[in-house]
Phi, psi and omega in degrees: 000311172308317169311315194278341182287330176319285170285008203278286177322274178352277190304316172323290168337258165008268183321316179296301232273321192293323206290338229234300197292288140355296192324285193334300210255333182267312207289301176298301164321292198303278182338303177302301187296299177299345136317319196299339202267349160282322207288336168297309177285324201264357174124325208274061182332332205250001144341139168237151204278142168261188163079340199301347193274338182316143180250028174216203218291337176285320191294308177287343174300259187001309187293307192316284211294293169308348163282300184323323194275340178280299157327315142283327179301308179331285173344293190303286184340301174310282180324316131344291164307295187297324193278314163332287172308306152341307179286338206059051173222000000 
């Protein structure tokens, strides 16, 4: 029975130390992106992105994440352009 509680602890460890390892690599990185995307949201075109180099699912957020932010400077651009022309300049 002590063997089996032994190995019961063991494995429990394991699971904490993987989960606290997770956090790190996926939880923080997840964190950073949802800032830059209020910030985004709040407006702030010139915000940077994090992440963009990553080859994996944070990494495709980030690209993703990163059309949006291209989209607004288009916008601002556009938007720009039409009040010229308005204007005559």
């Amino acid at each position: 029975m002590a063997d089996v509680s032994r190995s019961t602890a063991v494995l429990i460890v394991l699971i904490c130390v993987l989960g606290a390892a997770n956090a790190q690599i996926v939880g923080r990185p997840l964190v950073r992106m949802r800032k830059a995307m209020e910030q985004l949201a709040a407006g702030d075109a010139n915000t940077s992105i994090p992440h963009l180099a990553r080859r994996d699912e944070v990494g495709a957020m980030a690209r993703a994440v990163e059309v949006f932010k291209d989209g607004m400077h288009e916008r601002e651009h556009l938007r720009a352009e039409r009040s010229r022309r308005r204007h005559g300049r």
